[in-house]
NUVO-39949 format. One record per residue (C-alpha): residue in one letter; y negated, x, z. Coordinates in Angstrom, 1 decimal. Example, Ala and Ser with C-alpha at 12.3 -4.5 7.8 and 13.67 -1.06 7.14 Angstrom:
<vofis>
  fikol      yy      xx      zz
      A     4.5    12.3     7.8
      S     1.1    13.7     7.1
</vofis>
This chain:
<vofis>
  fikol      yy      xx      zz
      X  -108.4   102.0   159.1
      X  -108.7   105.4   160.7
      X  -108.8   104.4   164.1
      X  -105.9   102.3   164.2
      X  -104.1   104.6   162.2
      X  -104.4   107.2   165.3
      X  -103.8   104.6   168.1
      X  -100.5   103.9   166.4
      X   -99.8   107.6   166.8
      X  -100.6   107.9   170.1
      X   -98.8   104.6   170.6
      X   -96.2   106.7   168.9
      X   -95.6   109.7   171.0
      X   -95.3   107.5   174.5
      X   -92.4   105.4   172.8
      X   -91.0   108.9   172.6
      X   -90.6   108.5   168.8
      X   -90.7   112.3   166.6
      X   -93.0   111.7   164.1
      X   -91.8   112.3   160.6
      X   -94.2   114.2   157.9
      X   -95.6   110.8   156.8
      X   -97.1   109.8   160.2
      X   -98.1   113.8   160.6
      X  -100.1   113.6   157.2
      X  -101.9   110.4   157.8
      X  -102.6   110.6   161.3
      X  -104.5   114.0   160.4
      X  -106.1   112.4   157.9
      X  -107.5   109.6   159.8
      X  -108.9   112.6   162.3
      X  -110.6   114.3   159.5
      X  -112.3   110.6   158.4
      X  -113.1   110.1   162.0
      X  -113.8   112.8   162.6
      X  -111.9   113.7   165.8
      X  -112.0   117.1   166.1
      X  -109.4   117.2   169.4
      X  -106.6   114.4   168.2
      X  -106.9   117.0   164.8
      X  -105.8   120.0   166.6
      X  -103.1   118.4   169.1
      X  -101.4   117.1   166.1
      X  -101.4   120.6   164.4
      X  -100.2   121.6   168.3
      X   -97.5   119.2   167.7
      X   -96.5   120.4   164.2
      X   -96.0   124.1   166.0
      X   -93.9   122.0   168.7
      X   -91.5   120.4   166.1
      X   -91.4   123.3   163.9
      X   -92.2   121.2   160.7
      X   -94.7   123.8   159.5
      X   -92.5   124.6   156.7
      X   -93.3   121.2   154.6
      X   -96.3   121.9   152.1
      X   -97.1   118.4   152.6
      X   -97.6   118.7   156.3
      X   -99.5   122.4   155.9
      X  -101.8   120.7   153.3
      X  -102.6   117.7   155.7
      X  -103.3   120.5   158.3
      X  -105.6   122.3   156.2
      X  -107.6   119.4   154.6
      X  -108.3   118.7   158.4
      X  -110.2   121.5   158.9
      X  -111.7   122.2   155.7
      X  -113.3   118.2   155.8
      X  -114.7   119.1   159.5
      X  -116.0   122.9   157.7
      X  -113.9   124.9   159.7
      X  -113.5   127.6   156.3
      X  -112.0   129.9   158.5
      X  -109.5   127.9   160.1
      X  -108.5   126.3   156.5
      X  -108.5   129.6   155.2
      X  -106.2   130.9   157.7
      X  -103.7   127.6   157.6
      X  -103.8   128.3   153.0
      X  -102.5   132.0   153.8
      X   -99.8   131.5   155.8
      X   -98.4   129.2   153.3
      X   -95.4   130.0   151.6
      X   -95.6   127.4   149.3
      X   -98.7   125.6   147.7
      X   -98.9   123.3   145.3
      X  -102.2   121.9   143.5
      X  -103.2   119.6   146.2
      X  -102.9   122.8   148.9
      X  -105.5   124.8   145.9
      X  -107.7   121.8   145.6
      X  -108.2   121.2   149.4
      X  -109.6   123.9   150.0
      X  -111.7   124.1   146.8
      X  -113.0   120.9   148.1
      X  -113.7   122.4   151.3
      X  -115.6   125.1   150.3
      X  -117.7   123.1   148.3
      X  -118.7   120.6   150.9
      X  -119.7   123.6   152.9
      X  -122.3   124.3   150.0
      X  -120.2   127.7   149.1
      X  -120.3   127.9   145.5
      X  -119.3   131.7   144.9
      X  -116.1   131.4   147.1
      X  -115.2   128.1   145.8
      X  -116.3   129.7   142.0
      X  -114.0   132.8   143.0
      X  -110.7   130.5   144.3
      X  -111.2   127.9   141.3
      X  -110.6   131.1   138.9
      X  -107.7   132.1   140.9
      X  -105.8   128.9   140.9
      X  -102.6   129.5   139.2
      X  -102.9   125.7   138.0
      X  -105.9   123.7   137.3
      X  -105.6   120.0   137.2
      X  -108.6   117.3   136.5
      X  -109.2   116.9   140.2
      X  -110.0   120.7   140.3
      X  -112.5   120.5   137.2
      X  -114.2   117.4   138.4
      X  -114.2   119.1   141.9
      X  -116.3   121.9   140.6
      X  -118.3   120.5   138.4
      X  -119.5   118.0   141.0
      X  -120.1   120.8   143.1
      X  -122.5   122.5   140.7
      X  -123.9   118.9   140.1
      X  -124.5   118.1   143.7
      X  -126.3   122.0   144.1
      X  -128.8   121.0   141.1
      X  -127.3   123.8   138.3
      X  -126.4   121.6   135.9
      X  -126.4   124.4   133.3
      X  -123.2   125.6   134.7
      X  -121.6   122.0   135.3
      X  -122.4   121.1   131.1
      X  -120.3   124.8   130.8
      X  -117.6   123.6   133.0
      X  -117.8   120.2   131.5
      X  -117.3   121.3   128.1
      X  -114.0   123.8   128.7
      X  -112.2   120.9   130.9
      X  -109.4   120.3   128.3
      X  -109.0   117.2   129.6
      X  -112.4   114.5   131.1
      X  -112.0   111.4   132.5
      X  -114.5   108.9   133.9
      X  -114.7   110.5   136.9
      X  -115.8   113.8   134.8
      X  -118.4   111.7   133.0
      X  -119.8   110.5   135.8
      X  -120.7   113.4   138.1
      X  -122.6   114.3   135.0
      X  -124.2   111.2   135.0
      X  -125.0   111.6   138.9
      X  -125.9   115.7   138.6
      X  -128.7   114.7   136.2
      X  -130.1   111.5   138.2
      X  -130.2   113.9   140.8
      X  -131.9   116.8   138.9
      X  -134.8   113.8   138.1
      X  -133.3   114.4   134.5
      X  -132.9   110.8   133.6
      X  -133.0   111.9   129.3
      X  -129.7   113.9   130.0
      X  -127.9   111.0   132.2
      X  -129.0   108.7   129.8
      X  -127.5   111.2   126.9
      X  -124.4   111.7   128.5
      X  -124.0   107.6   129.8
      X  -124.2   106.5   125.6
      X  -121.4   109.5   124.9
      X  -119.0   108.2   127.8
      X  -116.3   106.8   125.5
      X  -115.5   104.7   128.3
      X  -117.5   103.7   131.4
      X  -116.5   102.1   134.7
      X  -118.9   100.1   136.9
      X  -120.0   103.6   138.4
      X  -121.5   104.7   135.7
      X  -123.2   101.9   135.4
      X  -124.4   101.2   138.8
      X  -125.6   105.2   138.8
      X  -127.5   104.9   135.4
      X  -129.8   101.5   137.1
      X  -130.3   103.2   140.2
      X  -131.3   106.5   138.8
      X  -133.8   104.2   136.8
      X  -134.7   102.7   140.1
      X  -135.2   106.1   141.5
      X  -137.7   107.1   139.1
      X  -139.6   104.0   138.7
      X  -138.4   103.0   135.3
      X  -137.5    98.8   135.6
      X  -137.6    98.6   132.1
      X  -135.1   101.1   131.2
      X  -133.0   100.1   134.5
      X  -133.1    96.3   133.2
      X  -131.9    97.4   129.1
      X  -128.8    98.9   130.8
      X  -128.0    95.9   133.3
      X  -128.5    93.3   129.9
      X  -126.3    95.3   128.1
      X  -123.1    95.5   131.1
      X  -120.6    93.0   129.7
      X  -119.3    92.0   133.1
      X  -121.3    92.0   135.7
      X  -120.1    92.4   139.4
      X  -121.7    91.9   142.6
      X  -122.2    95.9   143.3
      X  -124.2    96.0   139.8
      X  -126.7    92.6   140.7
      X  -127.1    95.0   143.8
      X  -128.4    97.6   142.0
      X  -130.8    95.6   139.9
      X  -131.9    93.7   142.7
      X  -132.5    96.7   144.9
      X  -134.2    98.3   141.4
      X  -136.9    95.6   141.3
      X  -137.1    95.6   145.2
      X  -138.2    99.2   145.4
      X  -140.6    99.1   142.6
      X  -142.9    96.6   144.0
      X  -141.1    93.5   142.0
      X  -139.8    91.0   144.5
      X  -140.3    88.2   142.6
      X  -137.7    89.2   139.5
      X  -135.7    90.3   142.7
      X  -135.1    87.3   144.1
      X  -135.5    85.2   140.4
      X  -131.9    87.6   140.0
      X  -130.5    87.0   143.5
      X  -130.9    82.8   142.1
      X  -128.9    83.9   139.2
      X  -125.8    86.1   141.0
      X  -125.7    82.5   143.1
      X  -125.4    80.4   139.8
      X  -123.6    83.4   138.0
      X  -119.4    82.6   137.7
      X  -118.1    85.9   139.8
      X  -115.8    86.1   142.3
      X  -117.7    87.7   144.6
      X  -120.4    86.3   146.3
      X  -123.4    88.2   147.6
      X  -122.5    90.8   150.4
      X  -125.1    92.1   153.1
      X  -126.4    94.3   150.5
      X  -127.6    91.5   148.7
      X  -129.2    89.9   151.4
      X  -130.8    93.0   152.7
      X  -132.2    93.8   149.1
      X  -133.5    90.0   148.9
      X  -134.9    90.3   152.5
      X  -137.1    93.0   151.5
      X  -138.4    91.3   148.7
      X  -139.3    88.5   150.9
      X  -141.2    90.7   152.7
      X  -143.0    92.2   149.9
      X  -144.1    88.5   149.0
      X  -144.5    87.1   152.7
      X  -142.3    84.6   151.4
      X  -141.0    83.6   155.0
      X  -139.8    80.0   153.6
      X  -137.6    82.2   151.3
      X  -136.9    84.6   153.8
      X  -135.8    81.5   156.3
      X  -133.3    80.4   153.5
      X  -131.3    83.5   153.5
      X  -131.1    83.6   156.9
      X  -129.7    80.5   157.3
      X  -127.7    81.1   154.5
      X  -126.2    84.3   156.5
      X  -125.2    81.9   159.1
      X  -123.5    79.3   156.6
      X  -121.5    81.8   154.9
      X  -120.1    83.3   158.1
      X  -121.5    87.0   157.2
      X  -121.1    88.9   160.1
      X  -125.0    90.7   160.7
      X  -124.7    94.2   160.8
      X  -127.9    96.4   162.1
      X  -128.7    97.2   158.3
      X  -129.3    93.8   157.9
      X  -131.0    92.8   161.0
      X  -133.5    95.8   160.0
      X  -134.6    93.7   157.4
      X  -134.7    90.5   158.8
      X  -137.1    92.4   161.8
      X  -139.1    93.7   159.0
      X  -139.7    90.3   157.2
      X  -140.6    88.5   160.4
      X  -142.9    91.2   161.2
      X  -145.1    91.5   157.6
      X  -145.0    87.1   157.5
      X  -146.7    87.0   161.4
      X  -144.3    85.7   163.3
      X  -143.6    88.8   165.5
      X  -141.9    87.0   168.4
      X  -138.8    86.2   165.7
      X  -138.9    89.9   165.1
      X  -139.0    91.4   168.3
      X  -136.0    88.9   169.0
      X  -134.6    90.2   166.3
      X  -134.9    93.9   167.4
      X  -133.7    93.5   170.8
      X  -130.3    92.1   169.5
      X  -129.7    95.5   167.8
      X  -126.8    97.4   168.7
      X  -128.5   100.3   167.7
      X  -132.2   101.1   167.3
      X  -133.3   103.8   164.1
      X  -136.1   105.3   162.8
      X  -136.6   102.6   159.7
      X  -135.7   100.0   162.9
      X  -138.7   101.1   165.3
      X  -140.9   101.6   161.9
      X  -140.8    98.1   161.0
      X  -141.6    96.5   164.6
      X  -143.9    99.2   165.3
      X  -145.5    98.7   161.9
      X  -145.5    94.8   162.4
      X  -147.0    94.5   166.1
      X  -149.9    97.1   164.9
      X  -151.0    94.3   162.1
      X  -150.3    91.4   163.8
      X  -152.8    91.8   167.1
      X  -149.9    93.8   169.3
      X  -151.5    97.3   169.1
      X  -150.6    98.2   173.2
      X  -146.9    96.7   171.9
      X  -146.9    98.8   168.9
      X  -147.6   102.1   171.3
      X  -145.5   101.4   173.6
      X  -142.7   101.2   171.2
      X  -143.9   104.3   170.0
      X  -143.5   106.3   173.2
      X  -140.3   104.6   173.8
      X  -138.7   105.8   170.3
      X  -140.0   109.5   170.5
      X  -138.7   109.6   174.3
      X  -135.2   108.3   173.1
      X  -135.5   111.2   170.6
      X  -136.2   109.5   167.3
      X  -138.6   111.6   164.8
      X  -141.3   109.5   163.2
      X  -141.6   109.3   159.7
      X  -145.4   109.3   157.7
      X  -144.9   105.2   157.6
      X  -144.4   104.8   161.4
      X  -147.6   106.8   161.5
      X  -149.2   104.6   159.5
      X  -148.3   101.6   161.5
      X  -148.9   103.3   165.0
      X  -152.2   105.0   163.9
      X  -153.4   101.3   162.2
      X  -153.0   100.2   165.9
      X  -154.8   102.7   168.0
      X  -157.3   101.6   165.0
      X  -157.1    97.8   166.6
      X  -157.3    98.5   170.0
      X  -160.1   101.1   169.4
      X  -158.6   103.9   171.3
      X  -160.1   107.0   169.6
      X  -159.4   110.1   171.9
      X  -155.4   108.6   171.7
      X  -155.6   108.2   167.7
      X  -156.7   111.5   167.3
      X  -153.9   112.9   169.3
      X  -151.7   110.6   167.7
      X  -152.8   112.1   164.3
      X  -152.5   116.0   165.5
      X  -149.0   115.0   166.6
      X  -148.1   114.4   162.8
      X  -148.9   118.3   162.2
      X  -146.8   119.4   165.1
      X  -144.0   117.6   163.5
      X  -144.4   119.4   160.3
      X  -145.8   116.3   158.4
      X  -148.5   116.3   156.0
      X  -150.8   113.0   156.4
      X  -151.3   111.3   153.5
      X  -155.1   110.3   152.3
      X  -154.1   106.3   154.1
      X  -153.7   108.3   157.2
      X  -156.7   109.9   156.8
      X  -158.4   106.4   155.7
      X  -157.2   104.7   159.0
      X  -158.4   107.6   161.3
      X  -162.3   107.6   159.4
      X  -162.0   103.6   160.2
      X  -161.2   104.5   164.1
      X  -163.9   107.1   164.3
      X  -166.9   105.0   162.3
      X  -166.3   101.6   164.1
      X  -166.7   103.8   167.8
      X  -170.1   105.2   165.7
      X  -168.7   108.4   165.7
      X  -170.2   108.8   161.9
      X  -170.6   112.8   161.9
      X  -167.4   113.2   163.1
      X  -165.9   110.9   160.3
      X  -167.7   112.5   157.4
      X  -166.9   116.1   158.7
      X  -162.8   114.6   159.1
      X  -163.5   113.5   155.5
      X  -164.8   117.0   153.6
      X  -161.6   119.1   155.4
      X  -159.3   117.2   154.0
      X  -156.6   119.3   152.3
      X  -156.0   116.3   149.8
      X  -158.6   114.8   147.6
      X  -159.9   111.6   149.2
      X  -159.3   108.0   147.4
      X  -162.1   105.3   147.8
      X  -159.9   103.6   150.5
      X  -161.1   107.0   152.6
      X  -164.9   106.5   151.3
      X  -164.8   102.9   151.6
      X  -163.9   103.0   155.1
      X  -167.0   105.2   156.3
      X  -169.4   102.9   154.1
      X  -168.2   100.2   155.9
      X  -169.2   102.0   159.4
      X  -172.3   103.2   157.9
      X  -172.9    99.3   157.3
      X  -172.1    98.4   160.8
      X  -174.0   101.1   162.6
      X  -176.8   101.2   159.6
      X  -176.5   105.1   158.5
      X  -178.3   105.1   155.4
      X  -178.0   108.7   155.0
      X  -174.0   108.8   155.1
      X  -174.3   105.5   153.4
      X  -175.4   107.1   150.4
      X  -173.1   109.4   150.2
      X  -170.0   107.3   150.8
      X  -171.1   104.5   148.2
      X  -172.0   107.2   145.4
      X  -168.1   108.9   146.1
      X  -167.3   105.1   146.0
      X  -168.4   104.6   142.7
      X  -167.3   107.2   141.3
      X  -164.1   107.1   142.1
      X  -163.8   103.1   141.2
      X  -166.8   102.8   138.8
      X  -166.0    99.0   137.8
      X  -166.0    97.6   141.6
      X  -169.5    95.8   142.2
      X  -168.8    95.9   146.5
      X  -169.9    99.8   147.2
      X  -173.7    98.5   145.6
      X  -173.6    95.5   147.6
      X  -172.6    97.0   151.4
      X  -175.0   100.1   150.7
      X  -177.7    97.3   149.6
      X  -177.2    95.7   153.1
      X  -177.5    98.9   154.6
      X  -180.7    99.1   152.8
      X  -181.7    96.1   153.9
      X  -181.1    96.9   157.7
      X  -183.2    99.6   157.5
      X  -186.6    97.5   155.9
      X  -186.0    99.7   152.5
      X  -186.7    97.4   149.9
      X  -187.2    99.4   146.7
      X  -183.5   100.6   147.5
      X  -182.6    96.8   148.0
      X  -183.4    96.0   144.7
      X  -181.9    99.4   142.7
      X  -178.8    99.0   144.6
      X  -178.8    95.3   143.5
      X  -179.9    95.8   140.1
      X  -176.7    97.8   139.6
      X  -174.6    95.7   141.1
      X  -175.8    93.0   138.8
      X  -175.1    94.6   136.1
      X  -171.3    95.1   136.5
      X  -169.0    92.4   135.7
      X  -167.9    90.9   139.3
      X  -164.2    91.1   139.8
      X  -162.0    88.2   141.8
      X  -159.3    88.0   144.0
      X  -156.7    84.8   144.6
      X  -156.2    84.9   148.4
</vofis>
């Protein structure tokens, strides 16, 4: 509670009352957490004033201060004129010269320190860890004369990181004993990589189960496009015997996987399960809840949704944008794109996607294609979709040429959603000659799909060619039709 902690000390000093090295200590720890860079260096004024530098614990406190807000030089500076230090003094600013990514310094002091203790391995090996060289941390790692779980564990992380989920796993079986982090960090390292089935053998296997680790599992199958085992779990943690019941991370999770499914009954449920339980809704949450209401069609709950936000992010103005562009709001979904870049929020490739799709709906071309350079100018590479919605733009306005020539400089290699989108102009405007070529890439790319034959045989059919009628429909017959449940 950082921020009462410094009103107290403020409260404090107009009382008149000296503080003692206690209050000192955590009232400059509570600026560091803040951070508050001023209240920091008027207490370390204040220290000078009552001339209770000499206490290590106080000149640590100082020093912590400014190596958590990476001020090196003024840590630095505070650690030399100490007379005394202690292992805490070494390790503070070991920790600070990690945080500020300085691995050779912090190298350099770790092999000075006249005493090591486990903090000051695990503080270094985390820092190789978090830097990706986990070839030094495993060296590090195996001198410590001593490891704990906390050791273990930024093993654990340093490979999840790394993408090296053999060596976490390795090193997770070895732990001769784990602690809900190393469990939580093993399912969403799975969940990272796109591994459910490896994710779901660790979560069976946990003994007791918490509500951070359902959190994990549920946001595991949430993020691999599995929503319905997500919420079949979230049933289960409500059944399941813990102490804890679901917490907004839950619900946010859950939320998503509604929206994955459209499942607005479900979604509905939760929401007015957020009001029974008395969970407060934070913007995290109401993110999702925007995002579900969007994706199931009812954007008037999700616009009042959005405007109760206290404050409006990127993923925030992605989903509304995203929702109004698919739900017959394209001018809304514009708007709300001018209004985030002019408040100074960068798009991301998905609120491109949901902003482009509506200058797609309301057929404004000349806009869309600015819309689309714009992603360049931000340093983003369009993905092949972005491409896909942009040849859809151009063909339905019969601008076929330009479509095809958009198509053959693409610096990726088009998918038959690109292809498929300028056969499907070449079937509205009848270009048999682009036609052609958009149906063969078609099949080629998706042999087994019997649709490409059956738009360029309508083409054909336009166009009075009925030799080509009856080739294009002679293939299409013999392919084994596919089917859809709508």
């Amino acid at each position: 509670m950082f921020k009462e902690t410094l009103a107290l000390y403020v409260q404090m000093q107009r009382l008149g009352v000296t503080p003692n090295t206690y209050a000192i200590s955590s009232s400059l720890k509570s600026c560091a957490r803040l951070p508050c860079r001023v209240g920091g260096l008027s207490i370390h004024a204040q220290v000078h004033k009552y001339d209770i530098l000499r206490s290590v614990f106080v000149q640590t406190a100082v020093m912590d201060f400014y190596a958590k807000l990476g001020d090196m030089k003024a840590a630095k500076m505070v650690f030399d004129e100490m007379a005394v230090k202690n292992v805490v003094s070494w390790n503070s600013l070991l920790s600070g010269y990690l945080k500020s990514r300085d691995l050779a310094v912090a190298k350099q002091l770790f092999d000075e320190m006249p005493l090591r203790d486990i903090v000051s391995w695990n503080s270094m090996i985390s820092g190789y860890a978090r830097s990706g060289d986990m070839e030094k941390a495993e060296l590090l790692f195996q001198e410590m004369p001593d490891k704990n779980k906390s050791s273990w564990n930024a093993m654990i992380s340093g490979y999840v990181e790394c993408g090296k989920m053999a060596m976490a796993r390795r090193f997770f079986d070895s732990m001769p004993q784990r602690n809900n982090i190393s469990w939580i960090t093993v399912i969403s390292g799975y969940a990272k990589y796109g591994d459910v089935n490896s994710a779901q053998d660790v979560f069976s296997r946990m003994p007791d189960k918490d509500v951070l680790v359902f959190n994990a599992m549920i946001a595991c199958y949430a993020q691999n496009s599995r929503p319905k085992e997500a919420i079949n779990l979230f049933n289960e943690m409500l059944t399941a015997n813990m102490i804890s019941q679901p917490d907004k991370t839950t619900l946010a999770c859950v939320i998503s996987a509604c929206s994955q499914l459209g499942d607005l009954d479900s979604g509905s449920w939760i929401e007015s399960y957020i009001s029974r339980s008395g969970i407060e809704v934070d913007d995290h949450l109401t993110t999702a809840l925007v995002d579900l209401y969007a994706k199931c069609g009812n954007i008037d709950k999700a616009y009042q949704w959005f405007h109760s936000l206290g404050k409006r992010d990127l993923v925030a103005y992605t989903a509304i944008i995203s929702g109004c562009g698919i739900n017959g709001k394209p001018h809304d979904a514009i708007k709300l794109f001018e209004e985030m870049t002019t408040v100074g929020i960068s798009p991301n490739l998905v609120t491109f996607t949901g902003v482009l799709t509506a200058y797609n709906h309301a057929g404004l071309v000349e806009e869309g294609y600015s819309c689309f350079r714009l992603m360049e100018k931000l340093g983003l590479m369009p993905s092949a979709d972005h491409y896909g919605i942009m040849v859809d733009l151009l063909g339905k306005a019969g601008r076929l040429d330009e479509a095809y020539e958009l198509i053959k400089n693409m610096p990726i290699p088009p998918h038959s959603g690109v292809w498929g989108a300028l056969l499907l102009a070449c079937r509205l405007h009848n270009n048999v000659k682009l036609g052609e070529i958009a149906a063969k890439h078609c099949c080629d790319l998706e042999a087994d799909k019997t649709g490409y034959s059956a738009l360029l045989a309508n083409i054909y059919a336009a166009n009075e060619k009925w030799d080509d009628v009856n080739h294009a429909r002679s293939v299409e017959s013999a392919k084994v039709p596919g089917f859809s449940w709508v």
